[in-house]
C-alpha positions in Angstrom: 14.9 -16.7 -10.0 11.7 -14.9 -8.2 13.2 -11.6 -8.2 14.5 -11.7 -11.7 11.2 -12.6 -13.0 9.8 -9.8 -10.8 11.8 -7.4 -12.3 11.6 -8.6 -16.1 7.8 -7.7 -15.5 7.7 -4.9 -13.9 9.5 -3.9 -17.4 6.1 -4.0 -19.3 4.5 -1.1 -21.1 1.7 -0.2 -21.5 0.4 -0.7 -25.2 0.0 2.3 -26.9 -0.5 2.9 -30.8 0.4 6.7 -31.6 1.4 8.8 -34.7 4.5 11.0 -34.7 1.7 13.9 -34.5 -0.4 12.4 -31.5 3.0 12.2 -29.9 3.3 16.5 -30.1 -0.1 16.5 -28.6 0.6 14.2 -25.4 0.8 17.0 -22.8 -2.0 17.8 -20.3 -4.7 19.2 -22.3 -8.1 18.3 -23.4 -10.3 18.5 -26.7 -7.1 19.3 -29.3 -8.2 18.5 -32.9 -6.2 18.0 -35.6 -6.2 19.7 -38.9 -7.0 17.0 -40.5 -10.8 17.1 -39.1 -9.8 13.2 -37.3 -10.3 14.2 -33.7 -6.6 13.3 -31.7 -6.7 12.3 -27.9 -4.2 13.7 -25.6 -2.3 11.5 -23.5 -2.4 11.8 -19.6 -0.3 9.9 -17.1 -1.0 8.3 -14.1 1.8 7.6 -12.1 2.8 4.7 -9.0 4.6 5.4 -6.2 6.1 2.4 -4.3 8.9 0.0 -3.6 9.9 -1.6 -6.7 13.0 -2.9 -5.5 14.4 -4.0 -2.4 13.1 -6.1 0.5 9.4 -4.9 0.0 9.2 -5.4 -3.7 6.3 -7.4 -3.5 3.7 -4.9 -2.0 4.9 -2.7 -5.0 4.2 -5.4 -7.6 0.5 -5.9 -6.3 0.2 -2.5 -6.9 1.8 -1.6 -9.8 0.0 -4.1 -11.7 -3.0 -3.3 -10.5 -2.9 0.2 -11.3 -1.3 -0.9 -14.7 -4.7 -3.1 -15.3 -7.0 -0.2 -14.9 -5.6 1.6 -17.3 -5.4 -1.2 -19.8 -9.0 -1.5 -19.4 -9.9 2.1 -19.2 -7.9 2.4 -22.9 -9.4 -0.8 -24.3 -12.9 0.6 -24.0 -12.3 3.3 -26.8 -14.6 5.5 -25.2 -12.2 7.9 -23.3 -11.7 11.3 -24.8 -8.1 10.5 -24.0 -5.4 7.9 -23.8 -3.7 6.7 -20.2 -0.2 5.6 -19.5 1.2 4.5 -16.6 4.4 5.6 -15.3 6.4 4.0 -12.6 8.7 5.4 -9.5 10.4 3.5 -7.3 10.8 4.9 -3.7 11.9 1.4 -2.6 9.4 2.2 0.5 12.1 4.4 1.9 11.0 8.4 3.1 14.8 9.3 2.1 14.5 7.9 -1.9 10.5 9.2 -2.5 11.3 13.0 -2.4 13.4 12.2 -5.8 10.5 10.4 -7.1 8.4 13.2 -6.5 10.0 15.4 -8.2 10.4 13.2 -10.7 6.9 12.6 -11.1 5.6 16.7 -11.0 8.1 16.9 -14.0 6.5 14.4 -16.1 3.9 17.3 -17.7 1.8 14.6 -18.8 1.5 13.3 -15.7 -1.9 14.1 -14.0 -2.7 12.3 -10.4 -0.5 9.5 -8.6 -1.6 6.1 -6.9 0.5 6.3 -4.2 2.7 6.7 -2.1 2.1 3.3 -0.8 4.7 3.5 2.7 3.8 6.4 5.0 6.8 7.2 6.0 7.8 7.7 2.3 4.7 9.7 1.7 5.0 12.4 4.5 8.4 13.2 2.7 6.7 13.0 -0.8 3.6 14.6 -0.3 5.2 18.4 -0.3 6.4 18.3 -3.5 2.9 16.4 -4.4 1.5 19.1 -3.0 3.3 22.2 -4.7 2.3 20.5 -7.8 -1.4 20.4 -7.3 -0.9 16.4 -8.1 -3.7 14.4 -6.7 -2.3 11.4 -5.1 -4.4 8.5 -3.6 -2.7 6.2 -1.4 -3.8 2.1 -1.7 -1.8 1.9 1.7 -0.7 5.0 3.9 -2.1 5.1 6.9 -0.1 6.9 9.0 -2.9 9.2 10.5 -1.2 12.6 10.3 -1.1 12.2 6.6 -4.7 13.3 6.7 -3.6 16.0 9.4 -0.4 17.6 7.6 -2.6 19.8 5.2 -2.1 18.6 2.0 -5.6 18.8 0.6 -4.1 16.6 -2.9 -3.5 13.7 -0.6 -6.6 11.1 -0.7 -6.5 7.3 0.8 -8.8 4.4 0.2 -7.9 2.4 3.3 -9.0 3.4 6.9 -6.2 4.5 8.8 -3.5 3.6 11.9 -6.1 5.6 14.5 -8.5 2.8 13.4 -6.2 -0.3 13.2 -4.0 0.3 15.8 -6.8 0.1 18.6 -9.0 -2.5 16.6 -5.9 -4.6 16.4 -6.0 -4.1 20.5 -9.5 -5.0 21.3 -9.0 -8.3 19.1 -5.6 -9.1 21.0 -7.2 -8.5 24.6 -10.9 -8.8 24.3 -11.8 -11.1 21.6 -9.0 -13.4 22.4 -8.5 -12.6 26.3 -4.6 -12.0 26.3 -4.0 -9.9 29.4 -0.5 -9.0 28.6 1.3 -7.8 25.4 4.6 -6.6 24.1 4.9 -4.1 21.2 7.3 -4.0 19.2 8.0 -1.0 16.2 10.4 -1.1 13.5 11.2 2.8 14.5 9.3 3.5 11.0 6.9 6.2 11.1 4.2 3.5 10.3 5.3 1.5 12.5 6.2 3.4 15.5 2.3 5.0 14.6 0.2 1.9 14.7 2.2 0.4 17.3 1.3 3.5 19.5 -2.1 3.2 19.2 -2.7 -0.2 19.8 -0.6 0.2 22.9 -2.9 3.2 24.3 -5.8 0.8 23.5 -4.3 -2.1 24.5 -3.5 -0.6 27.9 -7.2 0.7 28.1 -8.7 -2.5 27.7 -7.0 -3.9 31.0 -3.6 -5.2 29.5 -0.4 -4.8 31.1 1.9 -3.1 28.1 5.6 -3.2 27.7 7.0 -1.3 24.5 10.0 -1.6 22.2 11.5 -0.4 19.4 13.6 -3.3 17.4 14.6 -1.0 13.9 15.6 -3.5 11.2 18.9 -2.8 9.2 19.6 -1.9 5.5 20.7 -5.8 5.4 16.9 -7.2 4.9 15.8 -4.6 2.0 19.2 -6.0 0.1 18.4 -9.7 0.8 21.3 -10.3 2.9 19.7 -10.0 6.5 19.6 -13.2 9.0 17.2 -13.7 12.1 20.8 -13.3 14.2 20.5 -9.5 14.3 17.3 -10.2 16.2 18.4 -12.8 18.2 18.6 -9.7 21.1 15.2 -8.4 20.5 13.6 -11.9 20.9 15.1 -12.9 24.0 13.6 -9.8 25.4 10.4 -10.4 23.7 10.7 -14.0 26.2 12.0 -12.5 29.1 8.8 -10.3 29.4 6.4 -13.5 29.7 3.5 -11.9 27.9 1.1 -13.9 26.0 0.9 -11.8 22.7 3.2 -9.8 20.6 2.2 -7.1 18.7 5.1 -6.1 15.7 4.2 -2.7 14.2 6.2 -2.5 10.9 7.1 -4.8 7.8 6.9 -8.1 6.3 10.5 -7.7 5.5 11.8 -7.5 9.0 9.2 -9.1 10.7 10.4 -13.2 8.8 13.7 -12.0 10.1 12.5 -11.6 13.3 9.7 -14.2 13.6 13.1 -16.7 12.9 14.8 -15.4 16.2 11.4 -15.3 18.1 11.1 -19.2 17.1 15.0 -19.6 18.2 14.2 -18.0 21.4 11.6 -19.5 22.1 8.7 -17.7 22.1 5.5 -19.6 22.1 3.2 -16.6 22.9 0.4 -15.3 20.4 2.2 -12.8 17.5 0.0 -10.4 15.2 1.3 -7.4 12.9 -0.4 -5.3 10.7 -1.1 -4.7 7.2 2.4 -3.8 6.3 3.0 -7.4 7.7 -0.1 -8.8 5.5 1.8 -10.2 2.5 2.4 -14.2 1.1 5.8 -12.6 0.8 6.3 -12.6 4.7 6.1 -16.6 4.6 9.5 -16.1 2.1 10.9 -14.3 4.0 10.6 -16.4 7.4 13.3 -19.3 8.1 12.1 -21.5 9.2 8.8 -21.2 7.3 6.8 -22.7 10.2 7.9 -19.5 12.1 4.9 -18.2 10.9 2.5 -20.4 11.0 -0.4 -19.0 12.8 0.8 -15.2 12.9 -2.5 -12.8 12.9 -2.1 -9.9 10.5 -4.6 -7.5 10.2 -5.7 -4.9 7.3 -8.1 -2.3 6.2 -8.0 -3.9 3.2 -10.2 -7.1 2.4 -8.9 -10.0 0.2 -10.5 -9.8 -3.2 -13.3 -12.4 -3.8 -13.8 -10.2 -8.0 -13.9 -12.7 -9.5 -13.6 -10.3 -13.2 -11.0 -8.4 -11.3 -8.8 -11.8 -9.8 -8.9 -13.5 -13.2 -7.8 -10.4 -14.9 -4.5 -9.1 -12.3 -3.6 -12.9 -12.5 -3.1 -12.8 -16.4 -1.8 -9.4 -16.1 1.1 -10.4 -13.2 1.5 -14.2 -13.2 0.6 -14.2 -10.0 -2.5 -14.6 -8.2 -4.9 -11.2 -6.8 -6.8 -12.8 -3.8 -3.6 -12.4 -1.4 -2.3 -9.6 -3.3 -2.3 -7.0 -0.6 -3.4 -3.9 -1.4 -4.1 -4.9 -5.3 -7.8 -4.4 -4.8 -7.7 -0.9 -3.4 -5.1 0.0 -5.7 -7.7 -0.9 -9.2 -10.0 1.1 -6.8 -7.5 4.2 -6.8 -6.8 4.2 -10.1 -10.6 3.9 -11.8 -11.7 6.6 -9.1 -9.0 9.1 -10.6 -10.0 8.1 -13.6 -13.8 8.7 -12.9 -12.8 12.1 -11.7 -11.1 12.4 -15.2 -14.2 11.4 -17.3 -16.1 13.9 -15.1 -14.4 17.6 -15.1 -14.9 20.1 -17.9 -11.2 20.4 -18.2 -8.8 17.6 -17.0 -5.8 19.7 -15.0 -3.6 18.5 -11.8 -5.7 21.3 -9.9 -9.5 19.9 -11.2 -8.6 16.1 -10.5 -7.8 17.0 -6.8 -11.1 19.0 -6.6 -13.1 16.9 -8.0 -11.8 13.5 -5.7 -12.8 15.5 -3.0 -16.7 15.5 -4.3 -16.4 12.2 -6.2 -18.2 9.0 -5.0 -17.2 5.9 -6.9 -18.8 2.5 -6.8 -15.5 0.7 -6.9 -14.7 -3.6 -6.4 -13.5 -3.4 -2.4 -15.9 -0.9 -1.2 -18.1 2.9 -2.5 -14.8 5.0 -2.6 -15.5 8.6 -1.0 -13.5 10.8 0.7 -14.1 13.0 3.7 -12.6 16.3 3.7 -9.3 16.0 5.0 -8.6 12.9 2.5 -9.4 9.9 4.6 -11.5 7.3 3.2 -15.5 7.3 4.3 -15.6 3.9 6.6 -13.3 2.1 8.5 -13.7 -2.1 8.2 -10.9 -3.7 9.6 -10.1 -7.3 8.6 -8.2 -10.3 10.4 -5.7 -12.7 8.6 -4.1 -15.6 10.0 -1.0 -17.7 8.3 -2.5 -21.6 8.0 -0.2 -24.1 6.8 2.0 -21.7 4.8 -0.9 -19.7 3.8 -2.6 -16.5 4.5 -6.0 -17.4 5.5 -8.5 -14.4 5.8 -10.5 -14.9 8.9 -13.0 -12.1 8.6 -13.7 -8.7 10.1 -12.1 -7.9 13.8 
């Protein structure tokens, strides 16, 4: 089915044509010649950190083959003084897996910067071993705001982050759409609990009466086997507080779980998540499907109207780039590591960070450049709605 297909491509390589002897050159050095007079091009990896398996698969696969499509195209120009290959680690989303993957990926000596983490929560417990490394990573997705505050000056992100969404999210709920009362909900992630934070301090600045709960999903939904019933609690709550939104800070995974026991239960209030939530996938996920219809979900990420870059991802992954969350800013992590590449003297883990934080790259979702502690320069927030099965992008908040 869907996820067998899923994970039959996410076993595609990368193309690469190589001799034995540009094989014993592939390690992270630049302007090697060969004996021979031919000039030979090194071989530098750039690595994805993300879920690729498990209940969140699919805002791994927007990325993966999105970073996997950059370097394609980078290669295919034959203009590089190097070659690129992607390599993939799986942190299922999940803080206690991506320490492993870390260390997996500083190990790889050809590798040279990382798109990624994508889950914050998996990042803060990635990011020192990222760190010891000198490996640059650039996040399509973290926005956990102490990311930026942890100092880790090899940690880089092209979305804006939770300190901006969280309250944006807040002023839509109760001033753009005049709902007085809300209930928050987390998924006791570290994302989650984070954005959910600040849009109840906003919310609750803007007038609203506030009520706040934590409703932490169980290992069942990342396996498949997870039912609306273990939320069947947590939505008759969400109904007993009579407020006219909800506001779920967390994951598309758990969230159709619980948007099923919300519709069970009852609940006919307003419901808007974030852009962990912002995902085709969630609509899957939800039983029954008209659960979600007319959920908000919000991002710092803008749905791609490239059309070069749509028609391209949609070859690449079977699967079409205009909802794929987080695809677009993932291309754009990817070419601006790359940039930095094509720019320093002498391509090491410890020049790519330096250079990212000087760079400024004209990339498809917006010009990527980062301010000193790694967050990304602007902060656009964007409003989504589900419409008759379909995520909808309504337009900034």
């Amino acid at each position: 089915g869907r996820t067998l297909l899923m994970k039959l491509r996410l076993n595609k390589t990368v193309a690469a044509v190589a001799s034995g002897a540009l094989l014993l050159l592939a390690v992270p050095a630049v302007g090697i010649a060969s004996t021979s007079g031919a000039t030979s091009k090194p071989t530098y990896v750039i690595g994805m950190e993300g879920p690729l398996s498990g209940g969140n698969l699919q805002l791994g696969l927007n990325v993966v083959f999105a970073v996997e499509l950059a370097i394609n195209q980078a290669n295919a120009t034959g203009k590089l003084p190097f070659k690129l290959k992607i390599a993939r680690y799986d942190d299922q989303g999940d803080p206690t897996i991506s320490p492993t993957q870390a260390q997996s990926a500083v190990a790889n000596k050809k590798l040279i910067a990382v798109v990624g983490p994508m889950f914050s929560g998996a990042t803060a417990a990635a990011e020192p071993y990222y760190k010891a490394a000198s490996v640059a990573t650039v996040s399509p997705s973290a926005t956990r705001v102490t990311l930026a505050t942890s100092g880790w000056n090899n940690f880089f992100r092209v979305v804006a982050d939770d300190g901006v969404q969280g309250p944006s999210d807040a002023d839509y709920i109760v001033k753009t759409k005049s709902l007085k009362s809300v209930y928050v909900v987390n998924d006791g992630s570290s994302y989650g609990a984070g954005v959910a934070s600040a849009f109840a301090t906003e919310a609750t600045t803007d007038g609203a009466k506030v009520t706040t709960a934590t409703v932490s999903g169980t290992a069942q939904c990342s396996d498949g086997t997870g039912s609306a019933t273990e939320y069947s609690g947590a939505a008759t709550q969400a109904v007993a507080s009579g407020a006219a939104a909800l506001f779920y800070g967390g994951y598309y995974c758990d969230l159709g779980l619980f948007l099923g026991a919300l519709s069970s239960a009852g609940y006919t209030g307003t419901i808007m998540s974030d852009d962990g939530s912002d995902s085709p996938a969630l609509l899957l996920g939800t039983t029954p499907a008209s659960a979600a219809n007319n959920v908000l979900l919000s991002c710092a990420c803008a749905e791609s109207t490239n059309k070069a870059f749509n028609k391209d991802f949609q070859a690449l992954s079977n699967f079409g780039a205009s909802t794929a969350t987080y695809a677009p800013e993932a291309y754009d992590s990817t070419n601006v590591i790359i940039a930095a590449m094509k720019t320093v003297k002498k391509i090491t883990r410890a020049s790519i960070v330096a250079e990212l934080h000087k760079i400024t790259y004209k990339g498809i979702t917006k010009v990527v450049k980062f301010q000193k502690d790694g967050n990304i320069s602007g902060s656009a927030i964007y409003v989504n709605e589900v419409k008759s099965g379909k995520v909808v992008q309504l337009g900034l908040e």
